[in-house]
N, C-alpha and C positions, 0 to 999 in steps of 0.2 A: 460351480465346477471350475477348476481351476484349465487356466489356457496360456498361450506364449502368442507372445508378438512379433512379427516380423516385420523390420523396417529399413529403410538405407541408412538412418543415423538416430543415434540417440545417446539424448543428451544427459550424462550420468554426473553425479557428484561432482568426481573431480576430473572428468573425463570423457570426453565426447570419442565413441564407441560408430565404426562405420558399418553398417550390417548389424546382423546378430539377431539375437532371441532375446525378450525382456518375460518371463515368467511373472502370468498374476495371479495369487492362489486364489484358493477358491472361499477364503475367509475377506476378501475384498482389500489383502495388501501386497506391496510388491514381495515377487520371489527372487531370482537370482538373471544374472543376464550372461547368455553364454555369446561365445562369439559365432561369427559364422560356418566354422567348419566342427562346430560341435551342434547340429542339428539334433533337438528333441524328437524323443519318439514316442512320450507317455502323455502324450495330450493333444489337443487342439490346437491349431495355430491358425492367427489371424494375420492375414496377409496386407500390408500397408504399403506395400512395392516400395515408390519409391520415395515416397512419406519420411517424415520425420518423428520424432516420438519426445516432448518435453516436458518437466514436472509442470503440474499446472502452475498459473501467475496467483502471486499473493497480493490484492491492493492494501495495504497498511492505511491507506486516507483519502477515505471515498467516503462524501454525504448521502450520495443520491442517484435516482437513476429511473427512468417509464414513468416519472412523474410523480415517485417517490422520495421521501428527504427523513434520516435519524429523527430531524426534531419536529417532523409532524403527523408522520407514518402510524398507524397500529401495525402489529406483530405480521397483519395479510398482507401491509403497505412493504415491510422490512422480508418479507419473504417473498414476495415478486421482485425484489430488489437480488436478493440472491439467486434467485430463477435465474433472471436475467443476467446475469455477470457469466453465466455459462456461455453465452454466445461471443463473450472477449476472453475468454478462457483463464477465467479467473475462476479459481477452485475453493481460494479461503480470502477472505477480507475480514477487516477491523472496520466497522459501521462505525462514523467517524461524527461527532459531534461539531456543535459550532457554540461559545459564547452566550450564555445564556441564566437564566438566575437559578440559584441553587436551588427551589423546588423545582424548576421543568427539566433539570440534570437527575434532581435523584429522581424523580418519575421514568427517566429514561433505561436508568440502571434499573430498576424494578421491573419493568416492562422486559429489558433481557435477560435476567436472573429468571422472571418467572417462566420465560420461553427456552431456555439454554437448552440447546440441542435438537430443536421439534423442526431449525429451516430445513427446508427439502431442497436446497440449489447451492450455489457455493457456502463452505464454513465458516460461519461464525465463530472469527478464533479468538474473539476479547473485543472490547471497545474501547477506540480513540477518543480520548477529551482535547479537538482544539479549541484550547480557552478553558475556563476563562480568563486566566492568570496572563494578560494581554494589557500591550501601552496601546491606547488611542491613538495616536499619531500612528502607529503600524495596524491597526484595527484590519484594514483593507476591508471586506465586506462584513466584517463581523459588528456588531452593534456595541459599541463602548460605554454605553449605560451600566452594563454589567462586570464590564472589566474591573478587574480589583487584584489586592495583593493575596501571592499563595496561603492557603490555610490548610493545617496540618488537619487540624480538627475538621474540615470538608474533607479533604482526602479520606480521611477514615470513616467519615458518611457515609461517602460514592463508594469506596471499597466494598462495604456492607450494603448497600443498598443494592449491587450488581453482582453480590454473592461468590466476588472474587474476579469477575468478568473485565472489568478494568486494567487493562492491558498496558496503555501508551497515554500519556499527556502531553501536551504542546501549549508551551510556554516562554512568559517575555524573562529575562535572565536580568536584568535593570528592576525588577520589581523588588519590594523590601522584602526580605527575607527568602529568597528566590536561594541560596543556596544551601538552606537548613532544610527548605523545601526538597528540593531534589535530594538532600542525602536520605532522609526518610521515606520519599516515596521509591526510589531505587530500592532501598532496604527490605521494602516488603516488595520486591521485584517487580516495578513499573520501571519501564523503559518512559525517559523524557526527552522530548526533542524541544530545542530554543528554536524559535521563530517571532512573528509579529511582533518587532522590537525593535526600538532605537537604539539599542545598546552598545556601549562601545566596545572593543576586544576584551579590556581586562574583567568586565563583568563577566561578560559570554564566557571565556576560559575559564575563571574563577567556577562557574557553575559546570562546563565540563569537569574540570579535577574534579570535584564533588561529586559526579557520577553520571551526568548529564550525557549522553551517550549519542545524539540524530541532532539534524537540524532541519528543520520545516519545512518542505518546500524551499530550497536553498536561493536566493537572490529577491523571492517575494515577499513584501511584507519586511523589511529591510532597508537601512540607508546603504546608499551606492556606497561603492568599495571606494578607499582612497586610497594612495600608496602612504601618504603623512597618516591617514583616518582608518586605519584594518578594519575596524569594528568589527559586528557582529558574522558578516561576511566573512573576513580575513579569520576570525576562530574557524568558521566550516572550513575554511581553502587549510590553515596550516595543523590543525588538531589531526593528529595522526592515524588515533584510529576508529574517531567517529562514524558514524557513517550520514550520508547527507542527502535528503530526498530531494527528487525532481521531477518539475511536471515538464513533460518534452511533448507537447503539443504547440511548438514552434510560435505561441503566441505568447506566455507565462516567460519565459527565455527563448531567446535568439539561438541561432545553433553555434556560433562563436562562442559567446559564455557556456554553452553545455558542452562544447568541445573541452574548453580551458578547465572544467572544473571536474570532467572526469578524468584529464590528462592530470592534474595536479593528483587526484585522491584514487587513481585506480579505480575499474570497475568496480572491484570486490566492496570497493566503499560507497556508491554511487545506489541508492531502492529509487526506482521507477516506482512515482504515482501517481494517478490520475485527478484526486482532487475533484472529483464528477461531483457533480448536483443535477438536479431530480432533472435537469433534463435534458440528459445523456439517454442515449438510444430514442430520441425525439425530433422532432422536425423543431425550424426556427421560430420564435414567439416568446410572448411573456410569461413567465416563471415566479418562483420565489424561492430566496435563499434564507431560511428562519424568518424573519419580517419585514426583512427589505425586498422590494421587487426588483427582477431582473428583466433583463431583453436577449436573446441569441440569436447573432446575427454572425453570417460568415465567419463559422468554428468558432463563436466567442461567445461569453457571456459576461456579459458585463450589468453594472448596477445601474439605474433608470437615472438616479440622484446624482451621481460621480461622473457616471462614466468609466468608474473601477471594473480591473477585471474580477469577476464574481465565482470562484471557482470554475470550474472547468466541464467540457462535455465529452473531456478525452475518455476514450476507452484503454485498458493498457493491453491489449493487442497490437493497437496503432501506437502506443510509445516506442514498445519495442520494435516495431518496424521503422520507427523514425528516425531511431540512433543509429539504428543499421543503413538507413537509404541516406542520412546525414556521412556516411563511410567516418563516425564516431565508434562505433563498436561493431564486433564480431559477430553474428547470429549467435554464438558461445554467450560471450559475453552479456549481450543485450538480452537473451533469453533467463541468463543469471542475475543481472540485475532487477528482473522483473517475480524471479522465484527464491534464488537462497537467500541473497542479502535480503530482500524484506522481511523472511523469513528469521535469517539468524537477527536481524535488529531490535527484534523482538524476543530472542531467545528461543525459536518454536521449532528448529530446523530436526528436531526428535520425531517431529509431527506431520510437516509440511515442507514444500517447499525444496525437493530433491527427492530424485528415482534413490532409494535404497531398499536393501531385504526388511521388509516388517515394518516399512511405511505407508498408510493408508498408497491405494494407487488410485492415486488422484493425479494425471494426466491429456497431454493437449494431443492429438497429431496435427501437425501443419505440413504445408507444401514449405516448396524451395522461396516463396516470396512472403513467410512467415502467417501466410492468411492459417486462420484458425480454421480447419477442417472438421474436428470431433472433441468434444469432451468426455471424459470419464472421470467420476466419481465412484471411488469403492470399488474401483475394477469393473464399474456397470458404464455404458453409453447415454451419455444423459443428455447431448447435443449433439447435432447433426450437421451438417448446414447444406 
């Protein structure tokens, strides 16, 4: 049965709406949102005072999460994985790989071709490949036994092996053939981001022009920026209309550099991700991130061997609160780098990722200190808190 929302703000497309009615049919997608002095009188209305109402969050590059990880998970391991992403109000995620040999990749694609569609908690909207097309020297927690240069002929493996599922790649832009690479997998509409890379600027550029579109986790896995040395860095600050992922859980980056690099590239260019592994929503202790062991200690996870940080235990509820209490972005803003831009990065903003007429309603309420209050899925309450 179809119903309307009533809220003190919500956050629309391209416009944050104060008051009002958000209509959600009763086929499980948004309807229309009227303002406040056009009160409904053909349905139900659910009262949120004085709540806030947001598209749900898209993570684009999450391994892991209650003890679960892409590369060691069964299908029950990867769907308590999406359960759980409902309590940080994440609605659809890209189950994000790491580095690994080409039989335990295409075994992976396989495994979500054969499940596509069956999770019951946040959307499976395609899978991330980071790696393995990575330089050792930027490896960071990834295992460089595997690393090697792009092959076209794997891409169209993994393509077929994940039955199209194959969404996003992340890759070093210095590798041989790194830009025949990307114009082909663009081609068959894969979004590429450059990261885990020595590379200098005129590589990294070279493989944007060519179609190369995100970059990785922006500052990790990277040489320092120079002002004589732009490199890999200096493509994400000056490429215009890339977009450039970040982990803002104030340990991965400093809130200086996340200040400087959203002020250089606008929000609208900035996907909040969390980079989580398996043990995200866990207390501190020993983990594993693919085959290297990890420790988490005081919000960190770090590798036992290095001392690297080991991807992350962020949630992206707490990113977006972060840029917001950093006074970096707007609740607007922050709430939008965490839903459209991931969203459009990928090309998916038809599907997720924004309140519009005839898009799944897949939606947060939150209070005024951005705590996640309720998820919906399909217009149903699927979290509580």
């Amino acid at each position: 049965m179809s119903y309307y929302i009533h809220a003190s703000k919500f956050f629309l497309e391209n416009r944050t709406e104060i008051g009002g009615y958000l209509k959600v049919e009763d086929n499980g997608k948004f309807g229309l949102y009227y303002p406040e002095n056009e009160k409904p009188t053909d349905g139900e209305i659910k009262e949120y005072g004085d709540r806030w109402v947001a598209p749900g969050y898209f993570d684009t590059h999450i391994h892991g999460l209650l003890e679960e990880d892409v590369m060691k998970s069964d299908w029950e391991g990867i769907n308590k994985i999406s359960e759980g992403l409902l309590q940080a109000g994440v609605t659809s995620w890209l189950p994000t790989t790491i580095t690994a040999s080409h039989e335990q990749l295409l075994n992976i694609c396989q495994m979500f071709a054969e499940n596509k569609g069956k999770e019951t908690g946040a959307k499976i909207q395609g899978i991330h490949f980071e790696g393995p097309y990575f330089t050792p020297e930027h490896g960071g927690a990834e295992n460089p036994k595997y690393m090697r240069d792009p092959s076209v002929e794997e891409l169209h493996e993994y393509e077929k092996a994940s039955d199209g599922m194959l969404v996003k790649m992340s890759m070093a832009p210095e590798r041989k053939g790194a830009r025949e690479f990307v114009r082909e997998a663009v081609k068959d509409g894969i979004t590429i981001a450059l990261g885990h890379s020595s590379s200098d600027f005129d590589h990294a550029i070279a493989c944007v022009e060519a179609g190369a579109s995100m970059f990785c986790h922006t500052y990790n896995g990277m040489n320092q920026l120079s002002q004589h040395e732009p490199n890999i860095i200096g493509a994400a600050y000056s490429a215009r209309l890339v977009t450039d992922e970040l982990i803002c859980d104030g340990h991965h980056v400093e809130e200086p550099a996340v200040r400087a690099l959203v002020n250089a590239k606008g929000p609208q260019h900035i996907a909040l991700i969390t980079d989580c592994m398996e043990a995200g929503l866990m207390p501190d202790g020993d983990y594993m991130l693919g085959e290297l062991p990890v420790y988490v200690k005081d919000g960190m996870a770090r590798l036992k061997q290095t001392n690297n940080l080991a991807g992350s235990i962020l949630l992206l509820k707490d990113a977006v609160k972060n840029v917001v209490n950093w006074n970096i972005a707007t609740p607007e803003d922050a709430i939008m780098m965490a839903s459209n831009v991931p969203a459009n990065s990928v090309n998916m903003t038809k599907k997720c990722g924004v309140i519009k007429p005839d898009h799944d309603a897949d939606f947060i309420v939150l209070n005024h200190d951005l705590d996640v209050e309720e998820t919906y899925l399909n217009g149903i309450s699927r979290y509580k808190k």
